[in-house]
C-alpha positions, 0 to 999 in steps of 0.5 A: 251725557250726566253732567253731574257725573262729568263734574264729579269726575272732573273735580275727583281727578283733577284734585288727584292730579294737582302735585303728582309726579305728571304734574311736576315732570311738566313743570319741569318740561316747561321750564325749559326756554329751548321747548315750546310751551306749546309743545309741552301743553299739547304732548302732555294733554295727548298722554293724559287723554291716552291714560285716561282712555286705557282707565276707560277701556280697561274699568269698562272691561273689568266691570263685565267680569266684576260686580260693581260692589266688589269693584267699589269695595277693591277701590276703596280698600286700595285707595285707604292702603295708599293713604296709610302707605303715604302717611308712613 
């Protein structure tokens, strides 16, 4: 395992998660007196472990049929779009 690559990936998606909708809709689970918080952590955990492995199997996959530098080039053009859409 890369422990570099590891932390780089965890810092990156963690500061993408930080005040996304996933994060406020367990915010507001947890709020809630009559469920566990438990319930909440572990239901929450389980979905963001199943999404995270669909991104996994799914960039593996497309990275058997795409160069990485178009993969890289796609990605960064996505992620600017999504900047300038949120900052209009």
């Amino acid at each position: 395992m890369n422990l570099r690559a590891l932390l780089l990936v965890f810092g990156t998606i963690f500061l993408a998660e930080l005040g996304d909708k996933t994060q406020l809709a367990t915010f507001l689970f947890a709020s809630d007196r009559q469920i566990s918080k438990l319930s909440v952590f572990i239901g929450a955990s389980l979905a963001l472990i199943a999404t995270s492995a669909i991104g996994v199997l799914l960039g593996d996959a497309i990275s058997r049929l795409v160069s990485e530098k178009l993969l890289r080039t796609v990605a960064g053009a996505g992620f600017v779009g999504i900047g300038i859409w949120t900052i209009v």
